[in-house]
Each structure stands twice: as structure tokens, then as C-alpha cells.
C-alpha angles and dihedrals in degrees: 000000000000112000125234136231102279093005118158127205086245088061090045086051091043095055093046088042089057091053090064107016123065108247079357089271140076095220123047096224094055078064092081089220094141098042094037122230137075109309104239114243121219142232104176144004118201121173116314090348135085115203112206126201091280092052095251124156126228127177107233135230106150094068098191086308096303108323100094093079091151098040134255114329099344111210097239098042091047089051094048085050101056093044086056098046087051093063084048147291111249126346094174089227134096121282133181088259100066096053092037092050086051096049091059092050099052091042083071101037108072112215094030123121120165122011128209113212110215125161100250158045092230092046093049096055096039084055094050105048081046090061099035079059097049084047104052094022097225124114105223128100122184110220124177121245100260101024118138120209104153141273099296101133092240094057098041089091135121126199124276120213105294139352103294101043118117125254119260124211121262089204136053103238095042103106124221091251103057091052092044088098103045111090128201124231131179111257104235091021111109087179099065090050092051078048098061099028081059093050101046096038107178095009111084119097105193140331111238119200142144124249095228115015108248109170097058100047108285114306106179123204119286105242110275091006095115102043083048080054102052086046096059100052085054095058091045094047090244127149116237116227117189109200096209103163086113102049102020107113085354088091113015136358101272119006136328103220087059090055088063081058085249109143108208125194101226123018121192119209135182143133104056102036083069099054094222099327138107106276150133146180145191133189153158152119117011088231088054102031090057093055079077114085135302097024088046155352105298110090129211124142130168127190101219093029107140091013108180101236093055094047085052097057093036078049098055089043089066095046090066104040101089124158094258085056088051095051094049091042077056105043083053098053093051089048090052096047092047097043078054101056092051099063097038085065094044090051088051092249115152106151093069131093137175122212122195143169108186110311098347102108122201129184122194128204090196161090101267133354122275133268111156138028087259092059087046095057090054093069115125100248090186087057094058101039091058083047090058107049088045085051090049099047086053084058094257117130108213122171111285091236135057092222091065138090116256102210131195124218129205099251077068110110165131092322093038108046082057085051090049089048089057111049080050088070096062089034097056082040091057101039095049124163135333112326 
């Protein structure tokens, strides 16, 4: 391949990548499409850094979108892994590690009683709304406008106009009739869900949310609007599903929506209980949990669910996330956001916010914060895109789209968060004001 004037290794690697992998990439946000440029491609992550092909360092805060709590190859984590990977890869059989890993896991979320290891987030909450659907017998599930839970067909839906619309598919290849029973609530808006759960009395399955709103910035909870929620499933008759692969473990050990006291009848984890790896979980009440095979009716199976090497690290994770880590995770992030603001108002900068719950970071080209999936559309995507480049080209990763969760890890610290302070210089300069 003959290099061009100002090629990077990461072009070079792109090119070839587009010959092979559909877009050149295996997930559509890597592509760059709404930041604009070539995505980097990377060779090594240590600690708080990314080295690309050039060898180029980045600090990092997107941490492989929330799962790299503890940095990049953390010496412990690397070590149990190893040792893991020694004994064997995969049997596809059960081994010590799988119940003793769960075990942990339930011992720090209230209200759970059996887990399901699956191998991925989308798998987990797939597996639970199905068995949220095999335990109550109904076929609708209530779902919030912007919230991601993963790429299974039946989620991928958007509102309609009104209650009582219809859902619409997000993705070509997803027919009318498998999103027919996914409706579509407000985040933050008790009264739609009171709506649907009115119009559709003994039909809904479960209401599906998460905690805290990840895949539209961060939109945290409205004071009291997940406790309405909850509520409101009781009297319905609805089971609650809290999709935590995002904040479980992220902001506190266990969930979030038990720290707020909520018990929700199937949680869904993922991302940092694999400690890097590919991994997911879902669990709940016994009643509910046994209705999955082969204890009952509701079938789900997966070759390499509870593999060794990925409880070992998951394992090794949790080792590390003590209270004392939590409450500097969460002292850094503060210092970062206010740093930020600083210099935002001594650039001259209004129209920006920034919007965080522990160590989830979002930043918001706007006029407001966000509080529902319609405010966060509003965000000026030129803005941040601007914000981005400039960021990158001061040797600082953010997520390639102004709809995602910037996260901190805990090899984030004095030295970074200057480092941080003054790339946003040059990032604030560069977005300025309105487009």
C-alpha cells in the first residue's frame, strides 16, 4: 500500500479495514460519522493512555464506553486473567468461578436473587424482557425515547405521535410487527408512563429504563421519577426492569437504582463486571429468575455464557472497587467538570452544560440540559464536533458522538485532570459560540 501525503497509520488501517469490515469497523460509532474524520486505531492501552498506530497518546474517556473502570490493563486483572486463561479458555460447562462470581454480585444488589451470565448487554436485556414476558404472560413492554438497550430487533424502536402510537423501528430489517408491542414513554415524565400503562391495562409486561440515561448524554433521573416509576409497575401489575450495564459498578458497588432504596424485579449488567471483557448478566427475583430454563418455560442458552477467563477478570474488577475508590472516582470527576466550566466562561462560552452522576461525564452544546430524549436532540453537533477535533489534536479521546457518555477511570489523576484543563482550552476556543 503506497502511502499519501499526511497519511497515518490509522488511514492506512482504516482503508484496509473498509476492504473486510462492513463500514471498517464492527460498531457504527468507532466510524467517526458524526465528528468527521478517520476513526484512530489503536495499538495499546496502558492506565489512563491509548497509543495509536503512530504512537501516538491519548488520554482516554471513553474506556471502552464504560467498561475500563480501573484503566487500561490493570496489573491485578491482567495477572487473574492469565492465570485463568492457563487452566483453559472455555469448557462450556460449569465451573466454581461462574456461581462464586454471582454470588458476589447479588451479596451488593438488595431484592436479587439468581443471576443468569450471558455475554452480552444486549443479550442480557433481551433475556430479561423475555422473561419478564414468560412471568407476568403479556407481550408489552414500555420502553423511554433514547434509551439504549442494545441491538435486539424488539428494542430498537422510537415513539410515535401520542400514547397510544405505535412504535416505529430504529433499523431497516426490524419488521412492524416485532416492535408492535414496544411502547414508547418520556424519560423524566411519570405521566406518559401512567398513560400507557392506562391504555394498555393487563398487557404490559415490564417497563424497561435506565437509572441514569446514557445514550443521550447523560440525563439523570428527575428527582422522585424512578420511584413514580416503580409505583406505577406495582399498581399495574408490571414487572421493573432496571438496564444497569451502563451504571452498575460505574457509581456505586452494586446498582444504582438499589441505593435509592427502588427494588426492582430484573436487573441487566454488563460492561464492568467483565473487566474489560465480553460479558453480561441478568438477575432478579427467584419467582421471576426460575421461569428461565431449566428450572421453566422461558428458554435462553449461550455457548461461551460464564466463560473463566472473563469471571476472573470480572472477579479481579470487584476486588478493586471499594468505597474509598468510589469516593475518589467521584472527587475527580467533580474536579474535571468544574475546571471545565471555568474555562468555558472565561472563553465566553454560555450555551454549554455539563451533566454528571459520579464518574459518567456529559457535555452539552445547547440551550438547556437535557431531560428528555427531545433536549438532547437539540444538542449542536457542529459544536461538538469542533470540540472534539480541537480535544484530539491536544492528545484527549472523547466519544466520537455528542449523544454518548464521556467516563473516568481511576488511573485518572492529579497530572491528568491538568492535562484535561488544558486541552479544554483549545477545545471551548475551537467550538465558540452557536454555528
Amino acid at each position: 500500500m503506497t502511502p499519501r501525503a499526511g497519511d497515518t497509520r490509522s488511514r492506512r488501517a482504516f482503508r484496509r479495514a473498509t476492504r473486510s469490515l462492513v463500514g471498517g469497523v464492527d460498531s457504527p460509532v468507532r466510524a467517526f460519522g458524526s465528528v468527521g474524520g478517520t476513526p484512530l486505531f489503536f495499538a495499546e492501552g496502558r492506565g489512563a493512555y491509548l497509543t495509536d498506530l503512530d504512537g501516538r497518546r491519548f488520554l482516554d474517556l471513553v474506556g471502552s464506553w464504560g467498561a475500563t473502570i480501573l484503566g487500561h490493563a490493570p496489573p491485578a486483572v491482567v495477572r487473574a486473567v492469565r492465570a485463568a486463561a492457563g487452566r483453559g479458555l472455555s469448557y462450556g460447562a460449569p465451573t466454581p468461578s461462574e456461581h462464586e462470581f454471582a454470588e458476589r454480585i447479588l451479596r451488593v444488589v438488595p431484592g436479587a436473587d439468581r443471576l443468569r451470565f450471558v455475554n452480552s448487554g444486549t443479550e442480557a436485556v433481551m433475556s430479561a424482557v423475555r422473561a419478564a414476558r414468560g412471568f407476568t404472560g403479556r407481550p408489552k413492554v414500555i420502553k423511554f425515547a433514547g434509551g439504549y438497550h442494545g441491538h435486539s430487533d424488539g428494542l430498537l424502536a422510537r415513539a410515535g405521535s401520542g400514547l397510544a402510537t405505535a412504535a416505529v423501528a430504529d433499523s431497516a430489517g426490524v419488521p412492524p410487527s416485532v416492535v408492535a408491542d414496544t411502547l414508547i414513554a418520556e424519560y423524566n415524565d411519570l405521566d406518559s408512563v401512567a398513560g400507557l400503562l392506562e391504555a394498555n391495562r393487563d398487557q404490559v409486561a415490564a417497563v424497561l429504563i435506565e437509572p441514569v440515561a446514557g445514550n443521550m448524554n447523560v440525563v439523570p433521573p428527575a428527582p422522585g421519577f424512578l420511584e413514580g416509576v416503580a409505583r406505577r409497575c406495582r399498581d399495574a401489575g408490571a414487572l421493573l426492569i432496571a438496564d444497569e450495564v451502563i451504571t452498575g459498578f460505574r457509581l456505586r458497588r452494586g446498582a444504582f437504582i438499589t441505593g435509592l432504596g427502588i427494588r426492582p424485579d430484573l436487573l441487566t449488567f454488563g460492561k464492568i463486571i467483565g473487566g474489560g471483557l465480553p460479558v453480561g448478566a441478568y438477575a432478579g427475583r427467584q419467582a421471576v429468575m426460575e421461569t428461565v430454563a431449566p428450572m421453566g418455560p422461558v428458554y435462553q442458552a449461550g455457548t461461551l455464557a460464564g466463560n473463566p477467563v472473563v469471571m476472573a477478570a470480572g472477579a479481579a474488577t470487584l476486588d478493586a472497587l471499594t468505597p474509598p475508590v468510589y469516593r475518589q472516582l467521584e472527587a475527580r470527576s467533580s474536579e474535571v467538570v468544574a475546571r471545565w466550566r471555568r474555562v468555558a466562561r472565561a472563553e465566553g462560552i454560555a450555551e454549554v452544560h455539563f451533566t454528571r452522576l459520579g464518574s459518567m461525564l456529559g457535555i452539552f452544546f445547547g440551550p438547556a440540559p437535557p431531560r428528555r430524549y427531545a433536549e438532547a436532540l437539540a444538542v449542536d453537533r457542529a459544536r461538538y464536533a469542533r470540540f472534539f477535533s480541537a480535544m484530539l489534536a491536544h492528545g484527549v479521546y472523547l466519544p466520537p458522538s455528542p449523544l454518548e457518555t464521556a467516563f473516568l477511570s481511576t488511573a485518572i489523576r492529579s497530572r491528568e485532570i491538568a492535562r484535561l484543563e488544558a486541552a479544554a482550552r483549545a477545545g471551548f476556543a475551537a467550538a465558540g459560540g452557536e454555528s
